[in-house]
C-alpha positions as CSV (number, residue, x, y, z in Angstrom):
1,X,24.8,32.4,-17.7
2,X,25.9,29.5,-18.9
3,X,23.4,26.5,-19.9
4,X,23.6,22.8,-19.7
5,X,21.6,19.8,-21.2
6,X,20.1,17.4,-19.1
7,X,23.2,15.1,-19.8
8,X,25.5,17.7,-18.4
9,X,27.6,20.4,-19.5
10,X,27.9,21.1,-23.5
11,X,31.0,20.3,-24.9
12,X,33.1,23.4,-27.2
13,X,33.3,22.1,-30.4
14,X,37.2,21.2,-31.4
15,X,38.6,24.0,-33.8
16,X,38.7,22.8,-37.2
17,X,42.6,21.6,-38.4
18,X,44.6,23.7,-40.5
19,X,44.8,23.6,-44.3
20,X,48.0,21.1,-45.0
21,X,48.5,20.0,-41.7
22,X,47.3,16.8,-40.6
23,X,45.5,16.6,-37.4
24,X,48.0,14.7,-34.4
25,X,45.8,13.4,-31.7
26,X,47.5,13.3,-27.9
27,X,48.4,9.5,-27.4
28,X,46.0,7.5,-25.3
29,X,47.0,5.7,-22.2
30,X,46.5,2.3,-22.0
31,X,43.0,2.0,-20.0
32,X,44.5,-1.1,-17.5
33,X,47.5,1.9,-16.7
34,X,44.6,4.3,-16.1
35,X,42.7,2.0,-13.6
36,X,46.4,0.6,-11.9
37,X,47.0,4.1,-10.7
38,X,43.8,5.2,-10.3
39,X,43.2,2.3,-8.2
40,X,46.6,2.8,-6.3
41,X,45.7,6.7,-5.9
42,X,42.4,6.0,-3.9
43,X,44.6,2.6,-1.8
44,X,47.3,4.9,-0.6
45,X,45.0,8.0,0.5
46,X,42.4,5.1,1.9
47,X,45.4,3.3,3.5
48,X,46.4,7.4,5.1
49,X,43.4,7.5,6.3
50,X,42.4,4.4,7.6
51,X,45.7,4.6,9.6
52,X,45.2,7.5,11.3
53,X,41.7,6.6,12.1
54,X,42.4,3.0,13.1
55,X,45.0,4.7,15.6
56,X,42.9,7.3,16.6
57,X,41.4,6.8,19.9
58,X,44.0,3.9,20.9
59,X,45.8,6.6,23.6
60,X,43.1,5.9,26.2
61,X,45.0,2.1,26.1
62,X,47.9,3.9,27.6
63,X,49.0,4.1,31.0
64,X,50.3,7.4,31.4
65,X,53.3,8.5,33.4
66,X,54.7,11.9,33.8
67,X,58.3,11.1,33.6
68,X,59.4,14.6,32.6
69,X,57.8,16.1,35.2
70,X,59.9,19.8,36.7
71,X,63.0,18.1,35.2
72,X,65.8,21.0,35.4
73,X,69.1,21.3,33.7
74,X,68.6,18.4,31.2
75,X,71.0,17.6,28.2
76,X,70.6,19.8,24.8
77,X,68.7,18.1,22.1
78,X,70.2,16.2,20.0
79,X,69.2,15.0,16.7
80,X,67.2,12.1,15.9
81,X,64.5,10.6,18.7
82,X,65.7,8.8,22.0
83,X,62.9,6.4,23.9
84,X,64.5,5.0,26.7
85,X,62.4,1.5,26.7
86,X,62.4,0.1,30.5
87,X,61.3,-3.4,31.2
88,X,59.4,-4.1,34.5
89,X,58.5,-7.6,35.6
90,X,54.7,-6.6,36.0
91,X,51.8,-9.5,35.3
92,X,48.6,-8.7,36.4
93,X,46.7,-9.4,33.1
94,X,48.6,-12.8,32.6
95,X,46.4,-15.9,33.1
96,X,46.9,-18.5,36.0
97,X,47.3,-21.2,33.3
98,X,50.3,-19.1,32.0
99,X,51.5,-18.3,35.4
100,X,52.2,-22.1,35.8
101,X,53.8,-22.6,32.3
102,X,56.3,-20.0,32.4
103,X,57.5,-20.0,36.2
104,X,55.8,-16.5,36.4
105,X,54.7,-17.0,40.4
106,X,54.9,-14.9,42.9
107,X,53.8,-10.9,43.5
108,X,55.4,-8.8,41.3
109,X,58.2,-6.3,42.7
110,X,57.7,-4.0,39.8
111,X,61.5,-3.9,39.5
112,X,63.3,-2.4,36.0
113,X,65.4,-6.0,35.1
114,X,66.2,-4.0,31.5
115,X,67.0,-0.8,30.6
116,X,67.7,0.8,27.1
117,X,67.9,4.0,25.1
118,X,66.5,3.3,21.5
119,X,67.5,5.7,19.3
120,X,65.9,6.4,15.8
121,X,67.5,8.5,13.4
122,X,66.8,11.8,12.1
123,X,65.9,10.5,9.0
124,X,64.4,7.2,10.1
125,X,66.6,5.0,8.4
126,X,68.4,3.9,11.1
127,X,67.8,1.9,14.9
128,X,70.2,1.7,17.6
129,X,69.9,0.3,20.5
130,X,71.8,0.3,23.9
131,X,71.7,-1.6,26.7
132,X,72.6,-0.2,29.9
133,X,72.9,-2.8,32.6
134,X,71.1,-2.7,35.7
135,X,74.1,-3.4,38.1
136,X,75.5,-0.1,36.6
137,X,77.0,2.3,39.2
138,X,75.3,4.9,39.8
139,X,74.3,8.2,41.4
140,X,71.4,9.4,41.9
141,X,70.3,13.1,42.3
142,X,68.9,14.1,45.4
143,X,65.1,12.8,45.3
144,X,61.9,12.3,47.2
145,X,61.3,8.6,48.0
146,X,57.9,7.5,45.9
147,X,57.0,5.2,48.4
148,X,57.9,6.9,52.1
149,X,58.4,10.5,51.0
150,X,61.6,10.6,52.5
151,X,63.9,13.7,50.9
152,X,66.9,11.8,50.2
153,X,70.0,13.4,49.2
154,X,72.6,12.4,46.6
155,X,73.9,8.7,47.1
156,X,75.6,5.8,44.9
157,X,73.5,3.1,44.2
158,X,73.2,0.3,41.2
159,X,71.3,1.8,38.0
160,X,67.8,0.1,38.6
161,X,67.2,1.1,42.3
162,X,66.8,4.8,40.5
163,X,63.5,3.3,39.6
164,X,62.7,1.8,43.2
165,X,63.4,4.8,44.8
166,X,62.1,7.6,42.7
167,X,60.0,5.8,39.5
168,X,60.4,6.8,36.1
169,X,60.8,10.2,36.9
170,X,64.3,9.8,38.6
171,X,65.3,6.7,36.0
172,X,65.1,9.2,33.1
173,X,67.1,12.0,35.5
174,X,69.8,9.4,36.3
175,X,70.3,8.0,32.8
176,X,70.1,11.7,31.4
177,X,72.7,12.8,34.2
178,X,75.1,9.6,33.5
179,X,74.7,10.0,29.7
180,X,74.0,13.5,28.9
181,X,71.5,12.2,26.1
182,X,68.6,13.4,26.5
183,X,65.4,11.7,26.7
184,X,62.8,12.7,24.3
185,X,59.9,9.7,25.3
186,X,59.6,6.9,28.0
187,X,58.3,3.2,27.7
188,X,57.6,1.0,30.4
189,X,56.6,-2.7,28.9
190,X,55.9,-5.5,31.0
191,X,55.6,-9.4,30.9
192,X,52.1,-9.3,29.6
193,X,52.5,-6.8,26.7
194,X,55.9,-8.3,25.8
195,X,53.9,-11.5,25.5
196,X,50.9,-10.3,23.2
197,X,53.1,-8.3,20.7
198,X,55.3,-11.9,19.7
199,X,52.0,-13.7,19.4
200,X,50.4,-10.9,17.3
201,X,53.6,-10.5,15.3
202,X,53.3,-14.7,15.1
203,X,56.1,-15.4,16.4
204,X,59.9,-14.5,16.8
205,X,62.4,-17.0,15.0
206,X,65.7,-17.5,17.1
207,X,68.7,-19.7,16.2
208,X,70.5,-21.4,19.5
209,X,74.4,-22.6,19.4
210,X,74.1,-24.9,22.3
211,X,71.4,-25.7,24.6
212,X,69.7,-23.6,26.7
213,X,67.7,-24.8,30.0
214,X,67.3,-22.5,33.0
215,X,65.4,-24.3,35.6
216,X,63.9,-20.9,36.9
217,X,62.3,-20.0,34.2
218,X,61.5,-23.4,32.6
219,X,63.2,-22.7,29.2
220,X,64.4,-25.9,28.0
221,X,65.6,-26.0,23.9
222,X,68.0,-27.7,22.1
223,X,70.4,-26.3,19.4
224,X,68.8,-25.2,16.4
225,X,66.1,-23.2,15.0
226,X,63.0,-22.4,17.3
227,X,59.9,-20.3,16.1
228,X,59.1,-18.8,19.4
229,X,55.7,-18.0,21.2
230,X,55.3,-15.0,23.2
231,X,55.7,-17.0,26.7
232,X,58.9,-18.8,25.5
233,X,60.3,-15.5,24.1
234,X,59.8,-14.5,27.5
235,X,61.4,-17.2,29.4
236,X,64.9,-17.0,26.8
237,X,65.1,-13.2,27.8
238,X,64.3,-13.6,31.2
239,X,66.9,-16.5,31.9
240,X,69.6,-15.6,33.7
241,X,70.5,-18.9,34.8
242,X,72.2,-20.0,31.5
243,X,75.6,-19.6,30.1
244,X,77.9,-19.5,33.7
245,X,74.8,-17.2,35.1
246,X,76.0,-14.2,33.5
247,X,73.6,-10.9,33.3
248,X,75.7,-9.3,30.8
249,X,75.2,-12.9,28.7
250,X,71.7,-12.1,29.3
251,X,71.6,-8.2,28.1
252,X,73.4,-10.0,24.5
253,X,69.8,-12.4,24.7
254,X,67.9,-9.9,24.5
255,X,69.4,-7.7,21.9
256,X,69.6,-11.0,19.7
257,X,65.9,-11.2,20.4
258,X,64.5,-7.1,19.6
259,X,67.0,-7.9,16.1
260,X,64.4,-11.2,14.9
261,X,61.9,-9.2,16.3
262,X,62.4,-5.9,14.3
263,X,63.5,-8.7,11.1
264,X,59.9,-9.6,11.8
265,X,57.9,-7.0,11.8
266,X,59.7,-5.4,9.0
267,X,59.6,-8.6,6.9
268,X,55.7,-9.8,7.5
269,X,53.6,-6.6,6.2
270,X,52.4,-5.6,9.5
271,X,54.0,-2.0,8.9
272,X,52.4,-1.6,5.2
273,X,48.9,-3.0,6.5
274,X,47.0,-0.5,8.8
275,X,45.0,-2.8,10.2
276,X,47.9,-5.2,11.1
277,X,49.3,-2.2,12.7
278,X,46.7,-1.8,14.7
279,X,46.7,-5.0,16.0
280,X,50.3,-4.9,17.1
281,X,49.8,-1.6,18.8
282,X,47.2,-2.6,20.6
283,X,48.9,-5.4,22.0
284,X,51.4,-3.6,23.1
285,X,49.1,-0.4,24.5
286,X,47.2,-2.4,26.8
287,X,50.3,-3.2,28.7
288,X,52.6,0.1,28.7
289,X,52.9,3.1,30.6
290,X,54.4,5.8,29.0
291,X,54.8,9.8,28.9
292,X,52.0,12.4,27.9
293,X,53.7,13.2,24.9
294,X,53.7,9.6,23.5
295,X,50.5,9.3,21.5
296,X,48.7,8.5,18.1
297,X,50.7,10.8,15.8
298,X,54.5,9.4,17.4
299,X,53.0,6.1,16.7
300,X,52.3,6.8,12.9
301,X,55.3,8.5,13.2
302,X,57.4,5.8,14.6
303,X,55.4,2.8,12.3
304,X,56.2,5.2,8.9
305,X,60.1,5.0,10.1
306,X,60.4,1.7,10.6
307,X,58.9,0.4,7.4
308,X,62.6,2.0,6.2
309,X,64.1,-0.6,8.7
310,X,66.0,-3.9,7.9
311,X,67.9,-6.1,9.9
312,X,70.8,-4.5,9.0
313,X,69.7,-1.1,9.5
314,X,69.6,-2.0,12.7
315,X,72.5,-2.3,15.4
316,X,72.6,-3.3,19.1
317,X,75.3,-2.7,21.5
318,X,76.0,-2.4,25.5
319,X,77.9,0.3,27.0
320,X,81.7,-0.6,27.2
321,X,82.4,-1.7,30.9
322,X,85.6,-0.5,32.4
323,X,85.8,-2.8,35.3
324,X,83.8,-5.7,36.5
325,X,83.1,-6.4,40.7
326,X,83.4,-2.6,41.4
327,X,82.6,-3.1,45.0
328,X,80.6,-0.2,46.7
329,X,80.0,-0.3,50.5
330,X,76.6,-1.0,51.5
331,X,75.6,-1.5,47.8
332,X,77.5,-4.7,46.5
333,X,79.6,-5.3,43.2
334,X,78.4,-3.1,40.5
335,X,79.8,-2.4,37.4
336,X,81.4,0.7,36.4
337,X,81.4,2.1,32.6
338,X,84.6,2.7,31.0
339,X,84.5,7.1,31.1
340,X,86.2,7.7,27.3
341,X,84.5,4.3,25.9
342,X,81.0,5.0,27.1
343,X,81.7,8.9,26.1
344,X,82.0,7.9,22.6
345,X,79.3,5.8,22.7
346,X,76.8,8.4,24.1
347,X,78.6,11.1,21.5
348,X,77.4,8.9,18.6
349,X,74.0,9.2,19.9
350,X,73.8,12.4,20.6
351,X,75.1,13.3,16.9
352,X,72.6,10.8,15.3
353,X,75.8,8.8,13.9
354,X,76.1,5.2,13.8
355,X,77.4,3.7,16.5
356,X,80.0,1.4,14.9
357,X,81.5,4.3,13.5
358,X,82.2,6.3,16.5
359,X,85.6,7.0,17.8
360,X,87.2,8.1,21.1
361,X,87.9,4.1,22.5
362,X,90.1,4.6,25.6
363,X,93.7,5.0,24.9
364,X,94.8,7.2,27.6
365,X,96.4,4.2,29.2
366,X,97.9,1.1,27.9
367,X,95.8,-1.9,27.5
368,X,95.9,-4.1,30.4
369,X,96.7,-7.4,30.1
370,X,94.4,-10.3,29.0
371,X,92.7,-12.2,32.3
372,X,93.8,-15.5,33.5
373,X,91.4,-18.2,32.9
374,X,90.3,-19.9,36.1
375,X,88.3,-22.8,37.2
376,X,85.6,-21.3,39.3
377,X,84.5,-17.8,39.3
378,X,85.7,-14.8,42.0
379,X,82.6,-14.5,42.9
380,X,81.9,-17.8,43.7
381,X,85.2,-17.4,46.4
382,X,84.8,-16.6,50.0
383,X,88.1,-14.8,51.1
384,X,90.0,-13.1,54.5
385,X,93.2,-11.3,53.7
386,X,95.1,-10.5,56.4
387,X,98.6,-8.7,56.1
388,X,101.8,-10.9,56.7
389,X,104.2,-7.7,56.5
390,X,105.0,-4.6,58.5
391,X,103.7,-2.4,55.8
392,X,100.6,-0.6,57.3
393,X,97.5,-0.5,55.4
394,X,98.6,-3.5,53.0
395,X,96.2,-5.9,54.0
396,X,93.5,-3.6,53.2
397,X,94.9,-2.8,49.8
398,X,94.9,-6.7,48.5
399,X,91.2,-6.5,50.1
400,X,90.0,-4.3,47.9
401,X,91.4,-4.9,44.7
402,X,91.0,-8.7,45.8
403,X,86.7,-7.5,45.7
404,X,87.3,-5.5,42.6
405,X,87.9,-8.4,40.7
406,X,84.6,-10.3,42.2
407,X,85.9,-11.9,44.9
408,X,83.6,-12.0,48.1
409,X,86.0,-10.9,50.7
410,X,85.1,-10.1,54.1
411,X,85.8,-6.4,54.0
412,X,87.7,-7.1,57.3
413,X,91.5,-7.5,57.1
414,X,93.7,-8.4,59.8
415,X,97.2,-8.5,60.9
416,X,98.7,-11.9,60.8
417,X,100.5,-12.9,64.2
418,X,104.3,-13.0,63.1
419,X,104.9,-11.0,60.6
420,X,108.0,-11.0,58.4
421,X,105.9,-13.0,55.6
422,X,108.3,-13.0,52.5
423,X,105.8,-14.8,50.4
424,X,102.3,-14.7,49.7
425,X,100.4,-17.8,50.9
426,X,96.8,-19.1,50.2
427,X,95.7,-21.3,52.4
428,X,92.7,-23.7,52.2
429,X,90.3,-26.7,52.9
430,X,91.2,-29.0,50.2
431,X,87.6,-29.5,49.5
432,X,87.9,-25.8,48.2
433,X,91.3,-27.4,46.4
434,X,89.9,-25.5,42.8
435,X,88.8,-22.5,44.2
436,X,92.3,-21.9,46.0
437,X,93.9,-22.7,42.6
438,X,91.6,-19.4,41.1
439,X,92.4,-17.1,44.0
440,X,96.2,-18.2,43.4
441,X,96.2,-17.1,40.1
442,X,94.6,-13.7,40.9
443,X,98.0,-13.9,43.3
444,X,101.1,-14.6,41.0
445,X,103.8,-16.2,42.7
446,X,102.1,-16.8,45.9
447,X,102.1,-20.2,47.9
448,X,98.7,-22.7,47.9
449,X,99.1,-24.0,51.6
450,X,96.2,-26.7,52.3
451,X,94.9,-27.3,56.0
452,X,92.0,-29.4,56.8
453,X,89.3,-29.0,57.6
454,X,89.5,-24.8,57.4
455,X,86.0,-24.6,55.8
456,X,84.8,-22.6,52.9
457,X,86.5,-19.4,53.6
458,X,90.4,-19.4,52.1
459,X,92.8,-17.3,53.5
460,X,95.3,-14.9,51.9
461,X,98.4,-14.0,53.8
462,X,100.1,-11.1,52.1
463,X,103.7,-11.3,52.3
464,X,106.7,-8.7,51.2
465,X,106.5,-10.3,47.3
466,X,103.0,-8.6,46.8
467,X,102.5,-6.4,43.9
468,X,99.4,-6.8,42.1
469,X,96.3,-8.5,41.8
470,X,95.8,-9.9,38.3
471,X,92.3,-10.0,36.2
472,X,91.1,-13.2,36.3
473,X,87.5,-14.6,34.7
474,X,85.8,-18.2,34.9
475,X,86.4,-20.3,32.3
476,X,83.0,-20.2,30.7
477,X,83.5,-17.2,28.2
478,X,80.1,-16.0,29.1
479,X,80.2,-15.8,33.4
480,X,82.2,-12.9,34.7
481,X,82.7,-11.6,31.6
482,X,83.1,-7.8,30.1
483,X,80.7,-7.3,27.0
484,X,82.0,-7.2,23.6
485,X,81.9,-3.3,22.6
486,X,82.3,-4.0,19.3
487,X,78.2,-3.1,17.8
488,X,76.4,-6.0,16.5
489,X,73.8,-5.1,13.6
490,X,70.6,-7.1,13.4
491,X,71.3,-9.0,10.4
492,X,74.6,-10.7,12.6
493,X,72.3,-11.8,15.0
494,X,69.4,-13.6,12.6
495,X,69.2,-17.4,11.6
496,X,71.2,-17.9,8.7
């Protein structure tokens, strides 16, 4: 048994050196290296811990929703981890005083005005976002009604009445069923937690080409450089009244904004500083719903990843749309994806590449030709088509393809009463004189007729020339107009 002094444990004696050698001592570490990693030892394992324990207990912030809920038949994993992040327009924790300041009356319909899949890389290096408009066509599975428990069966709709009619629940199944990517978490954020994490963060910076006011929302800014709050952050990606009113102009907003946001957090130490992290998260938490299986350790998970994140690591894109005004009876204009575009798009995601890499872009037909530029948009363009010919069904052809370009015509052709028409003819109000010039174009080769006092809606007789409508879009590059495919990363989209 082994004995020790009061001091502590005897030291063995060193074993005396060699004849002819000289003794060589070890060489001695500088004592200011000793204490530098000593010191950084115990700030990382404190910094591990204090994370997980800062975190821990934060899940009873979270709404829960069981989005995943007897979901049959879903997509294979793929690699990597997809969120898909939905943004609802709820406000119950937002002061009155706010309310005023950023136009947020009014009950909230608790309606999805964004949806995206986020999609984190395998090896967390990498971010990409896609934004899948909410005027998307869809169709929805057959469903219970979440609010009068009707058993529906499969229907078309546009993508964000899947929420409406069915919750989160039916969102992931139809955005699972349209992309076969499948869904590993669900976020719901609203107004107020969008609001909390930009002030927390201290602001999102934002560069501006031209001015921006939108009446709706009160956003009102000049060109230039603005450090934004979190209730002006919310009005520039709410506005949709900017920038010939375009949603799709919108969507592009808000991808700009979640690249200074991600430059953000990446840049100001809130992902290297537990505490910080906290913060953040709980600003966030106390306004989200999402799925059991998001908690504390996907949160640690999800911070660790994106401390690997820069701007340009990150890249934000919309799905390609194949055709603009897809008119759907009983549902309105919607937009439909482009099948081999949109495929290649989801194929990246599913195989955790990046998505300006993919391939796949359509090509099984030739590319159409570029839109006329016109005055005033389709949309904007009341129209009755009625058939100047003998050919039977005519009327009802130029009717629709007249809608599928955005036009808002009456879905009620008629006959004209002589027919025999060898040219197309517009006719028109001339208080209407430039709309008649933008359904003309649409029309190549046809007649512009004015007659007074007509009124608002123009009139298209169809004569024997007919043979095609042509694409047209407003003359603001933003209204009516399909998204750039082409992926944007997050350092493209920054102040410079």
């Amino acid at each position: 048994m082994s004995r020790t002094s009061p001091a502590g444990p005897q030291r063995r004696p060193r074993p005396a050196p060699r004849p002819g050698r000289t003794p060589v001592r070890p060489p001695r570490r500088p004592r200011w290296a000793m204490r530098a990693v000593t010191t950084l030892s115990v700030v990382v394992l404190a910094s591990a811990g204090i994370g997980h324990a800062v975190m821990t207990g934060l899940d009873s912030d979270i709404a829960r929703v069981d989005a995943f809920k007897d979901m049959k038949n879903r997509p294979r994993a793929g690699h990597g981890m997809n969120v898909l992040l939905v943004g609802t327009d709820g406000r119950d924790k937002i002061t009155e005083a706010e309310r005023r300041a950023y136009k947020l009356g009014g009950a909230p319909c608790h309606c999805t005005d964004t949806i995206m899949i986020v999609h984190i890389s395998e090896d967390r290096e990498r971010a990409s976002v896609v934004s899948l408009p909410r005027d998307s066509y869809a169709e929805l599975p057959a469903h219970t009604d979440r609010t009068t428990g009707e058993r529906h069966h499969a229907h078309p709709v546009k993508l964000n009445a899947a929420y409406a009619e069915g919750g989160p629940q039916l969102t992931v199944r139809t955005v699972e069923r349209m992309t076969k990517v499948k869904i590993d978490h669900y976020l719901e954020v609203d107004f107020t937690s969008f609001m909390k994490t930009v002030d927390v963060l201290g602001g999102v910076e934002i560069c501006i080409a031209e001015p921006m006011k939108d009446r709706y929302t009160g956003l009102d800014l000049p060109a230039g450089r603005h450090e934004m709050t979190g209730g002006q952050a919310l009005q520039y990606v709410r506005a949709r009244h900017v920038g010939g009113a375009s949603d799709l102009g919108r969507m592009q907003r808000q991808q700009r904004f979640m690249a200074a946001l991600v430059a953000r957090a990446t840049s100001s130490g809130v992902l290297l500083n537990p505490m910080k992290f906290r913060d953040v998260t709980r600003a966030v938490l106390g306004s989200v719903r999402a799925d059991r299986g998001f908690g504390t350790d996907e949160l640690l998970d999800l911070g660790r990843a994106m401390r690997n994140f820069s701007p340009s690591s990150s890249e934000f894109t919309t799905v390609p749309i194949g055709r603009m005004g897809y008119a759907v009876k009983g549902i309105g204009s919607t937009l439909k994806w482009d099948p081999e575009g949109s495929e290649a798009l989801f194929r990246a995601l599913r195989d955790d590449k990046p998505l300006s890499g993919r391939t796949g872009q359509p090509t099984a037909e030739p590319k159409a030709p570029p839109a006329v530029r016109v005055p005033v948009a389709p949309d904007q363009i009341r129209v009755q088509v009625e058939n100047g010919t003998d050919t039977s069904g005519l009327g009802r052809r130029v009717d629709t393809a007249l809608a599928a370009e955005g036009f808002r015509t009456t879905k009620q052709p008629t006959n004209a009463e002589r027919p025999g028409a060898g040219r197309t003819v517009v006719s028109y109000d001339p208080r209407w004189d430039r709309s008649a010039k933008s359904l003309a174009a649409a029309l190549p080769g046809s007649e512009l007729r004015p007659v007074k006092d007509q009124g608002a809606v123009l009139k298209v007789t169809v004569g024997s020339d007919f043979k095609a409508v042509q694409k047209v879009r407003a003359e603001h590059p933003a209204q009516n107009e399909t998204p750039d495919e082409k992926v944007v990363r997050g350092d493209e989209t920054g102040c410079s």
